[in-house]
C-alpha positions in Angstrom: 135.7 77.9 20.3 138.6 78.8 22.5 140.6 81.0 21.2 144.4 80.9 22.1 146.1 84.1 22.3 149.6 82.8 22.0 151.6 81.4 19.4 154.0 78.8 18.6 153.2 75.6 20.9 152.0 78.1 23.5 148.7 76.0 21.7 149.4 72.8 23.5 148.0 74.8 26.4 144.5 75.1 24.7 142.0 72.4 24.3 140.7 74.1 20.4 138.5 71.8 18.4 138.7 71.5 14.2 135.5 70.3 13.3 135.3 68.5 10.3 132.1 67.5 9.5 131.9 68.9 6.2 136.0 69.2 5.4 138.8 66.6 5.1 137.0 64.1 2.8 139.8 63.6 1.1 143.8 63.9 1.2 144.0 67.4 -1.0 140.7 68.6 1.7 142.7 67.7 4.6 141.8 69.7 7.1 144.3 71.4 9.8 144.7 69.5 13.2 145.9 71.7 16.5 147.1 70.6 19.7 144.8 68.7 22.1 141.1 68.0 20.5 140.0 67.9 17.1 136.3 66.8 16.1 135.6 64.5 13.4 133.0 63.0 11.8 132.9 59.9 9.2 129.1 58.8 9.1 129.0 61.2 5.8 132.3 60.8 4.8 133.2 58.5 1.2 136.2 56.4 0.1 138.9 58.9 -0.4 140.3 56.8 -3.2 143.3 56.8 -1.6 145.5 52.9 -1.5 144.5 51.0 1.4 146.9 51.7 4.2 149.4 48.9 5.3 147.9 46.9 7.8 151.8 44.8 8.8 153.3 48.3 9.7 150.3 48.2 13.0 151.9 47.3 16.0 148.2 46.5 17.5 145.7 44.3 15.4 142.6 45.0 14.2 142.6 47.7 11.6 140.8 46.0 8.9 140.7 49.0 6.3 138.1 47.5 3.8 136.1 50.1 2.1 136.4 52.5 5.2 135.1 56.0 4.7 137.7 58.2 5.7 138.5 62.2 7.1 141.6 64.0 6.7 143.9 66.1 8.9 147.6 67.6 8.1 149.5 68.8 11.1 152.7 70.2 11.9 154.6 69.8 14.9 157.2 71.9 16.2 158.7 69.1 18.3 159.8 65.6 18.1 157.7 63.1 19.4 154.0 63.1 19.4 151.0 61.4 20.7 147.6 60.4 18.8 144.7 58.4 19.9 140.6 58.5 19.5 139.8 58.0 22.7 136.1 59.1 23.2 133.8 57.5 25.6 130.9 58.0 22.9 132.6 57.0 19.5 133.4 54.1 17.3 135.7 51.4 16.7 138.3 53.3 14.9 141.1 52.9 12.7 144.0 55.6 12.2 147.0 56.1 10.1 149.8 58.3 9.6 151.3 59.3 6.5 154.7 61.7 6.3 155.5 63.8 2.9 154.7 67.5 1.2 151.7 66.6 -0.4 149.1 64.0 -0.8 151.0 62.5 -4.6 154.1 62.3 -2.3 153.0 60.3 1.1 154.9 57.6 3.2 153.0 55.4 5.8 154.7 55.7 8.6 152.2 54.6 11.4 149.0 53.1 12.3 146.9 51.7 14.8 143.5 49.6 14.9 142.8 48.9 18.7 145.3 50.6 21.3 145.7 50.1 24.8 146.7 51.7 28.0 144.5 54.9 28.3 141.5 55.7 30.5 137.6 56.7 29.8 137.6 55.4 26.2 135.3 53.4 23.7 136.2 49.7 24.0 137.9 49.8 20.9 140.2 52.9 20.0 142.8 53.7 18.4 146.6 54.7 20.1 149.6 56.0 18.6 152.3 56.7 21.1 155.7 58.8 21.3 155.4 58.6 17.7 159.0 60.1 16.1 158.4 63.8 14.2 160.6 66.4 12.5 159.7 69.8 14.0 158.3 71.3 10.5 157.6 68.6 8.8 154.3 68.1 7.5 152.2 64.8 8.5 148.9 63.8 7.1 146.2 61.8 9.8 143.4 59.5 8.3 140.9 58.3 10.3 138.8 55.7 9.1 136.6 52.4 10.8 137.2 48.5 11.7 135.7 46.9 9.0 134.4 49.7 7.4 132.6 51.4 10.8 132.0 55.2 10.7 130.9 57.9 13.0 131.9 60.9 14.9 134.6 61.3 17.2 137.7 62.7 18.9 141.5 62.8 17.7 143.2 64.1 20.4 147.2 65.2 19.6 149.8 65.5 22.6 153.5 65.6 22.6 155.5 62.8 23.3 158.2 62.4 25.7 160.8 64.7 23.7 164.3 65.3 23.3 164.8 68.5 21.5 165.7 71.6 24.1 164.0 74.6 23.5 163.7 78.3 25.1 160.9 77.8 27.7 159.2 81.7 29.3 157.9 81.6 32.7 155.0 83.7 34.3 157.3 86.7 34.4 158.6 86.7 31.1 162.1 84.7 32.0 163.5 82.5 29.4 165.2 79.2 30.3 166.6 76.0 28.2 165.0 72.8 28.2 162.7 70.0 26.8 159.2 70.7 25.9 158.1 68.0 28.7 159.8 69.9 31.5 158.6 73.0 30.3 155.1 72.3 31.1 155.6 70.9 34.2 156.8 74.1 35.6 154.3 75.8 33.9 156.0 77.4 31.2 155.5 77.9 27.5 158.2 76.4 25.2 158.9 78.5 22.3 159.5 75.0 20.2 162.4 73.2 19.5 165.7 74.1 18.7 165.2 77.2 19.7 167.4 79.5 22.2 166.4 82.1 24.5 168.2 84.8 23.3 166.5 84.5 19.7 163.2 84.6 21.9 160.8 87.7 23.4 159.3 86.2 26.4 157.3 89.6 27.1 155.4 88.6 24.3 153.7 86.0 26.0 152.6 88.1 29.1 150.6 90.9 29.5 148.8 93.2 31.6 147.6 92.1 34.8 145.4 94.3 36.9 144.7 92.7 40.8 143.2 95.2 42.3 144.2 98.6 41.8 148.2 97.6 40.8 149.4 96.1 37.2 151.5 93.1 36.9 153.5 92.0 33.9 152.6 88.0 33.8 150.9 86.0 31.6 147.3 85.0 31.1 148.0 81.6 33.5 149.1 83.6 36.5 146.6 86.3 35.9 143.7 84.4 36.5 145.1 82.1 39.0 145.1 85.3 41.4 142.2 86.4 40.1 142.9 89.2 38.0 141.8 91.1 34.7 144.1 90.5 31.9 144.4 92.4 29.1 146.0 90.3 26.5 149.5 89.0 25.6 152.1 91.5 24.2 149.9 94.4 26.4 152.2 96.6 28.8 151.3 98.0 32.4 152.5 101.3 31.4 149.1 101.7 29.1 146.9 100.6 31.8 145.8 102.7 35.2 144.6 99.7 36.9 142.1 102.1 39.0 140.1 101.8 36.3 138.7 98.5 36.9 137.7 99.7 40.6 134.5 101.7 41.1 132.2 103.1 43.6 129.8 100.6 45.1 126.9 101.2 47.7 126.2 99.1 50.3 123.2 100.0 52.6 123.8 103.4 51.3 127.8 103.6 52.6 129.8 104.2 49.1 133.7 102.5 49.0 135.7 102.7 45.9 136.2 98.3 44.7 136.6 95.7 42.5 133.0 94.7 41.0 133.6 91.1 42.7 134.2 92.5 46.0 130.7 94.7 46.2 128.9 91.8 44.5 130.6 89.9 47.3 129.1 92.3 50.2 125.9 92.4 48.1 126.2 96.1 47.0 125.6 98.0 44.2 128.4 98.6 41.6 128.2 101.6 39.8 130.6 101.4 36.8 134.3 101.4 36.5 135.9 104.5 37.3 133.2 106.1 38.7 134.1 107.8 42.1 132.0 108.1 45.2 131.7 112.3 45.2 130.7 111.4 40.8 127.0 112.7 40.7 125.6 109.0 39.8 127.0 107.6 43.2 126.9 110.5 45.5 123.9 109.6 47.0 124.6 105.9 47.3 121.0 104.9 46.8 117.7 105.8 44.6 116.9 110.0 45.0 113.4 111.0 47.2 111.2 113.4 46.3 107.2 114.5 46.3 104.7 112.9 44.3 102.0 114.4 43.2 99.2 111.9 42.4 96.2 114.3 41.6 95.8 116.3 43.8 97.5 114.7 46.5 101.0 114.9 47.6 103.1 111.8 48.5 106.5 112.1 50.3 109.7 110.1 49.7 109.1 108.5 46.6 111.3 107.4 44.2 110.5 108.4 39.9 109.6 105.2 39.6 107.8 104.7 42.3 105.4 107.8 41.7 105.0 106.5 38.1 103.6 103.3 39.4 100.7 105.6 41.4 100.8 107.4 37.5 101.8 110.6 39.5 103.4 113.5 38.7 107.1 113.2 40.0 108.5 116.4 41.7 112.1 116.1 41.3 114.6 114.4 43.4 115.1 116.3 47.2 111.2 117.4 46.8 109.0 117.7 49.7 105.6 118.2 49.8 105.9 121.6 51.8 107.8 123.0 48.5 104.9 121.9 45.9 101.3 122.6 44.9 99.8 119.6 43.5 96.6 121.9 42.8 98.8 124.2 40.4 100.4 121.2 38.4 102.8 120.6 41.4 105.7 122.9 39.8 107.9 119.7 39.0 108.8 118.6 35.9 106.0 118.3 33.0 104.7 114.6 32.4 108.0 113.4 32.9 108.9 109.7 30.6 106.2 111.5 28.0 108.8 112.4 25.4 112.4 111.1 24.6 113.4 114.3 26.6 111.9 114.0 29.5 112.7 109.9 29.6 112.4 107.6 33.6 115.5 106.3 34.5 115.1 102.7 33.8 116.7 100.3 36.6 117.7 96.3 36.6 114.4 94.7 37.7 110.7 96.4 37.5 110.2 99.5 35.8 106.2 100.3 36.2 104.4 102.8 33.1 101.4 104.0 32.2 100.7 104.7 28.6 97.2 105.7 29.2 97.9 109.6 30.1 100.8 109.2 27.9 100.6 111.9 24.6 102.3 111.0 21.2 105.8 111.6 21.4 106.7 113.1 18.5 109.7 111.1 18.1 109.7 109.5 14.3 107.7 106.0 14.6 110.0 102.9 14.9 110.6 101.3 12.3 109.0 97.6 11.7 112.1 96.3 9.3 114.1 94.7 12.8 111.0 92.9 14.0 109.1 92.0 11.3 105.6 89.8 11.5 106.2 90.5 15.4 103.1 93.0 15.1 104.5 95.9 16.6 101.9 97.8 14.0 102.8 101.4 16.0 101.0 104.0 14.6 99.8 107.1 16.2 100.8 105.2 19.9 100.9 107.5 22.6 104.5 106.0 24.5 106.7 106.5 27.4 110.4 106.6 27.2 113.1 104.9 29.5 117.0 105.9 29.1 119.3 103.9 30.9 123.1 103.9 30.8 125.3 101.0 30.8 127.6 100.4 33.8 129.1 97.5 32.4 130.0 95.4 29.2 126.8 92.6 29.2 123.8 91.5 27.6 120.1 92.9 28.3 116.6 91.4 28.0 113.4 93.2 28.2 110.2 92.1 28.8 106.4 93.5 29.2 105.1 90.5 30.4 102.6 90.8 33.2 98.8 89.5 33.5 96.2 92.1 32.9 98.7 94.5 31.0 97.9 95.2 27.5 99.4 94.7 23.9 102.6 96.6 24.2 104.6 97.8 21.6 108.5 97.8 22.6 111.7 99.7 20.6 115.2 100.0 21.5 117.4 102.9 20.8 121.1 103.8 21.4 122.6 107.4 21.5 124.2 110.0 24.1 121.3 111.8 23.9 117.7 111.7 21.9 118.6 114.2 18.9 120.9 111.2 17.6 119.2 107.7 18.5 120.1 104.9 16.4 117.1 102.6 16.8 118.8 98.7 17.6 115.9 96.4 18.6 111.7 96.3 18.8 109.3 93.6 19.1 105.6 93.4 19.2 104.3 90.1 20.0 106.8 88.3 22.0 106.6 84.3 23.2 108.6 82.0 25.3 107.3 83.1 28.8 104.5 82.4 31.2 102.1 84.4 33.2 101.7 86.9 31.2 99.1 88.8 29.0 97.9 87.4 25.4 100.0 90.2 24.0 103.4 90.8 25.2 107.2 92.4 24.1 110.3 90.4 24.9 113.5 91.3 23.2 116.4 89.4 24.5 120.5 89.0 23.9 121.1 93.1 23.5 124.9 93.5 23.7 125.7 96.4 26.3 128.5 98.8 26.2 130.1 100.1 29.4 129.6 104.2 28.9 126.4 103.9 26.3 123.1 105.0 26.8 119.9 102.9 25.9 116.6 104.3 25.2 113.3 102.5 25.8 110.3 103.4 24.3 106.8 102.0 25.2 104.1 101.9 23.0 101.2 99.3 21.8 99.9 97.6 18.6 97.7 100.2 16.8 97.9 103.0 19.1 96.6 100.8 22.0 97.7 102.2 25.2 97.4 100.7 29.3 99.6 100.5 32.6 102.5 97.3 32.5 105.6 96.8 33.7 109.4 96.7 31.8 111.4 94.1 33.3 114.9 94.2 32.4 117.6 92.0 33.2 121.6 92.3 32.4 124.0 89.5 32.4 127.5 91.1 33.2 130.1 89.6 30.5 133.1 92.0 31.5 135.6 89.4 32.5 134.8 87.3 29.6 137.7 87.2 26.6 136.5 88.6 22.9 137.2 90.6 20.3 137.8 94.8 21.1 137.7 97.1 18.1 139.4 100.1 19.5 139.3 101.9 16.0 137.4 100.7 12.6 140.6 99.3 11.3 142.3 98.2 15.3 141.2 95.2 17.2 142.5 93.3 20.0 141.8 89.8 22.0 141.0 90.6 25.7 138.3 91.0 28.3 135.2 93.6 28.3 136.8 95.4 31.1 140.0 95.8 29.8 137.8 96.5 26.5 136.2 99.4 27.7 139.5 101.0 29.4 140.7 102.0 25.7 137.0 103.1 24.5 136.5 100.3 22.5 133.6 98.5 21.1 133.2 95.0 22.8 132.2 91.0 21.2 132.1 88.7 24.0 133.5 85.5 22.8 134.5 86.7 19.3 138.2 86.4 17.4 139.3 89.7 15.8 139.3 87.7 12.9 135.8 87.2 12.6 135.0 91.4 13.5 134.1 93.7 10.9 135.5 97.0 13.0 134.5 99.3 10.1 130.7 98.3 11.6 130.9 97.1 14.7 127.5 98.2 15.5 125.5 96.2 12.5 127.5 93.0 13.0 125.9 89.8 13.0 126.8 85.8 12.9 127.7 84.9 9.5 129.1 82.0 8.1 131.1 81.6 5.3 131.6 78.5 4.2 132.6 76.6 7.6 133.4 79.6 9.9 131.0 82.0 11.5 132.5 85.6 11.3 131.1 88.8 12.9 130.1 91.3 9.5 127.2 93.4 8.6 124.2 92.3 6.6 125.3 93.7 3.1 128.6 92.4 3.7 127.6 88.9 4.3 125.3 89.3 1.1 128.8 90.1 -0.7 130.7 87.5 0.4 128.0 84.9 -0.2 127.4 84.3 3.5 124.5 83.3 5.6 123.6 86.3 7.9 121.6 85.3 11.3 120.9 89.6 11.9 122.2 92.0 13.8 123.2 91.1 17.4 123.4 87.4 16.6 126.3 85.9 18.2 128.4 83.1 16.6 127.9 81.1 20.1 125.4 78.8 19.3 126.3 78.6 15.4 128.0 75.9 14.0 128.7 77.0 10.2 130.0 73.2 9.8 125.7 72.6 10.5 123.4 72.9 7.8 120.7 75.7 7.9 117.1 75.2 7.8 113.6 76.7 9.0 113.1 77.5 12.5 109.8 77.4 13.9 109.6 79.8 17.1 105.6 78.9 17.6 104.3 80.1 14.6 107.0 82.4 13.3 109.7 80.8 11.0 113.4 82.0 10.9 116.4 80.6 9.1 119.0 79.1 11.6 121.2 76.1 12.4 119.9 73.0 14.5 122.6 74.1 17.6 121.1 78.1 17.2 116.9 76.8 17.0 117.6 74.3 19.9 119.2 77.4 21.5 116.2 79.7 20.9 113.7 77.4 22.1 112.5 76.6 18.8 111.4 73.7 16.1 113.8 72.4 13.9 112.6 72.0 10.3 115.3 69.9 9.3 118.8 70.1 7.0 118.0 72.5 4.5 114.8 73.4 5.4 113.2 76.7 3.8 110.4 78.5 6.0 108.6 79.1 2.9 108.4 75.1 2.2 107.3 74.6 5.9 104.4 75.3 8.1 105.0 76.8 11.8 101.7 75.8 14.3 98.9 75.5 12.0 97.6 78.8 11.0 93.8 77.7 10.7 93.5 76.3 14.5 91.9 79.3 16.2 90.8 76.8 18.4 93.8 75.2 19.9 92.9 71.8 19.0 96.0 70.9 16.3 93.8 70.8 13.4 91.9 73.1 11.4 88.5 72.0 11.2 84.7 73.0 11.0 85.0 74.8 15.0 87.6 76.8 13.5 85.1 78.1 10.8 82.2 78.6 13.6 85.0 80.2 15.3 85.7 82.8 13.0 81.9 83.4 11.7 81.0 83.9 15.6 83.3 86.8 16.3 82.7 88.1 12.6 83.2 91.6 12.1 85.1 92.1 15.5 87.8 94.9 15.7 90.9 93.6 17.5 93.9 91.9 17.5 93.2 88.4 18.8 93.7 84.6 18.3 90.7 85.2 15.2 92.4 87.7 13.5 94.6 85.1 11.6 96.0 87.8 9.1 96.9 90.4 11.6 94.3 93.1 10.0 92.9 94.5 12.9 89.2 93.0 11.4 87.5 89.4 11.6 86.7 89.1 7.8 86.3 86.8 4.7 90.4 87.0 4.7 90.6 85.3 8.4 88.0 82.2 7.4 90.0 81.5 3.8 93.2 80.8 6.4 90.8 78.3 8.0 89.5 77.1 4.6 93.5 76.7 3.5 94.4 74.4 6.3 91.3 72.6 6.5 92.3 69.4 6.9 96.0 69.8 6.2 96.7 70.0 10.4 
């Protein structure tokens, strides 16, 4: 949902939706309208009870009331002539009211409309209400209901009318000027409301920040991004802001220049983080470091880390030659480097080849298996390899191990400066979604990034199995995109990741301050309560009697408004909305739906056939006794046994 940062009418600017599929089924449930678009839905609405309206105060025929189901909204304009109508290319014939008064024992019909005419794009029958007289702060009460009893979903769309009432109107720059709310707009202003008077009105409140390049301007959001610039929220001042932090050093066919990010994307460079100089170590060399390789005992020249550990050599340190090392005597460089948290690769954006085979145990405590349970990550006494890589951005990341001929990897996530405090943040074992790949892959996807913060892969395989593969990771830059910025555990601001990461803060792409929990900012996760998804940590959720979606799940493809149900994600069930399974590539279960009432694949088919049946019990007897995790190991053991063939026996028949 949009979220607009200004107030008063500045929300006539903003196209917000109220949805109201579960609210508003009667007068006292009214739900509250904004400015410009509000969702509704009747096909589960009732009779509210409420008299039939007055079908001789329509100016336009047609509403036939009946027994309509109706929804509710109560609005309050802050002007004196408004606008309503439902037209919606995809709705129904509808009919809409208006009543005026305090509260729903108290109303006066004052409006209503069965079939309008005059406007563009619409359903063949809508309704139209048009330069309808208001009282700036008055409150109004809108029913929407059906021709004849007709229901379904739709669109009331609010606008202001013509107008008459001056008001103080604040330009880009933060000048105030009189006049009507409709000539405010069309200079591109925002009217402060009616009645009142510019010098009862702070215009700087409705700019902010502005950085273009390396210099700060004091305009609003509008301007801002009209030029292309990163704003940092309305009421923020350029005298808090060194703009040359949103420039950094970029390498282009190894020349370094100080930039914006969009510029060096532009010439196809590589943008090393905001702030960061050319002469800072990470840029300095404006390209990957060279060194000797020692594979055996052979010595290769000019390779990068990760080159040498795709040969599975023994890297010799960046500026290395061959002259300078003794591959016979261990090569002097550094010992088995990636082999312990310590001694971690560099990870990069792309390929990132290992070898798990020469690997030792790490030491490190094992992950644990609470993040990513029934995922099989099963880790054991692995012998790993360890990536760190550090953010140069606010974004999202997704890592894979998928590549033919690899093996069963094992796959954690950690987050820390360094390896003496890592907070572990993600694993998978058995991944699914993507092709080409091994029977037995990792994917973890949607990790939320901070500019600064250092990540920490760690490679592994399902009981202690161990092989070469390859790490593919992939970030999705979301720094110019608006959320919520805790910049303390009690502080939090609306801007963008950029401007996010200038005051330190912790970052949530397309979130509302209202729905962050900055006390945890790190175990947030979608929640709804009731009919709004809030960011709040597991326990939390619990407390308020929310539904929490885990750690890292973003409110983006959750409507709270949607029931929940069971998820099927091949054969793994989780608990979602309809919007968030269709989202994850999954199988909706239907409203309400709990995964222990359904059944995800069938369970018995070790054949592939849909149905468990007497192959599937040859199946299992044939590889009897095998040690392995494979498609006959139904109950994940490690064994073919008397456990796998009563799975078959379960579903026999069922699928």
């Amino acid at each position: 949902m949009l979220r607009c940062w200004r107030v008063l009418t500045v929300a006539l600017l903003c196209s917000s939706t109220a949805l109201a599929g579960q609210g508003g089924d009667t007068c006292e449930e009214a739900q509250s309208a904004v400015w410009g678009q509000n969702a509704f839905d009747t096909s589960n609405a009732t009779q509210s009870s409420y008299p039939a309206p007055d079908e001789d105060a329509c100016p336009d025929p047609f509403l036939d009331w009946m027994d309509s189901p109706d929804r509710w909204f109560v609005f309050v304009p802050d002007v004196d002539q408004i606008n309503l109508d439902t037209c919606d290319s995809s709705s129904y014939d509808t009919s809409l009211v208006v009543y005026e008064g305090n509260d729903c024992t108290s109303l006066s019909q004052i409006a209503c409309s069965g079939d309008g005419a005059g406007l563009d794009g619409c359903q063949t029958y809508y309704s139209y209400i048009e330069n309808l007289d208001v009282t700036p702060g008055q409150t109004y009460y809108i029913r929407l209901g059906g021709w004849q009893g007709a229901s379904g979903s739709g669109t009331l769309t609010i606008t202001p009318g013509a107008g008459t009432i001056p008001g103080a109107c604040c330009d880009d720059d933060g000048l105030c000027s009189q006049g009507t709310l409709a000539d405010c707009l069309d200079s591109g202003g925002i009217f402060a409301g009616a009645d009142t008077i510019c010098a009862d009105v702070d215009c700087m409140q409705y700019t902010g920040a502005c950085c273009i390049g390396s210099t700060c301007h004091q305009i609003s959001e509008q301007a801002c991004t009209n030029q292309a610039g990163l704003y940092a929220g309305d009421g923020s001042l350029c005298s808090d802001f060194d703009c040359s932090d949103f420039l950094g050093a970029c390498c282009v066919f190894e020349d370094c220049f100080v930039g914006s990010e969009a510029d060096c994307d532009a010439l196809g460079g590589f943008f090393y983080g905001y702030g960061v100089q050319c002469d800072d170590p990470d840029a300095e060399d404006c390209g990957p470091d060279y060194g000797a390789c020692c594979v055996d005992d052979e010595c290769l020249e000019d390779r990068t880390e990760t080159q040498c550990a795709q040969d599975d050599g023994d890297w010799q340190g960046a500026d290395s030659t061959c002259a300078d090392v003794d591959c016979d005597d261990g090569g002097g460089g550094s010992d088995d480097p990636g082999d312990t948290c310590e001694s971690a690769f560099e990870a990069v954006i792309g390929n990132n080849p290992f070898n798990t085979s020469s690997a030792s145990v790490s030491g490190y405590p094992a992950p644990s298996e609470a993040q990513c349970s029934g995922t099989y990550l099963d880790w054991g006494e692995s012998k790993d390899v360890w990536f760190k890589w550090e953010s140069f951005g606010f974004g999202i990341i997704t890592l894979d191990t998928c590549q033919a001929g690899s093996y069963d990897t094992s796959l954690a996530v950690y987050q820390g400066d360094d390896c003496g405090q890592l907070t572990q943040i993600a694993c998978n074992g058995d991944g699914s979604g993507m092709d080409g790949c091994q029977a037995y892959y990792s994917f973890i996807d949607d990790i939320q990034v901070t500019y600064g913060e250092t990540y920490w892969f760690r490679l592994g395989g399902w009981n202690a199995a161990s092989g070469s593969g390859t790490l593919h990771v992939a970030f999705e830059d979301t720094g110019n995109l608006p959320g919520a910025c805790c910049t303390s555990d009690t502080e939090c601001i609306e801007t963008v990741g950029n401007a996010c990461a200038v005051v330190g803060g912790v970052f949530f792409p397309g979130a509302e301050c209202g729905q962050i929990d900055c006390a945890n900012p790190q175990d947030t996760g979608a929640c709804c309560l009731v009919d709004d998804c809030n960011y709040l940590s597991g326990p939390d959720c619990d407390a308020f009697g929310g539904t929490f979606f885990g750690i890292g799940v973003g409110c983006t493809n959750i409507d709270c408004n949607d029931p929940v149900g069971a998820c099927c994600m091949d054969d793994l069930c989780l608990l979602g909305t309809e919007a968030s399974c269709a989202a994850d590539g999954g199988e909706w279960q239907g409203d309400d739906s709990a995964c222990a009432d359904v059944m995800c694949g069938c369970p018995g088919d070790v054949t592939g056939d849909g149905e468990a049946t007497a192959d599937d019990v040859l199946a299992i007897i044939a590889h009897w006794g095998e040690i392995g995790h494979n498609q006959w190991d139904l109950n994940g053991d490690g064994e073919i046994a008397v456990e796998d063939l009563l799975i078959v026996i379960a579903w026999f028949g069922v699928c």
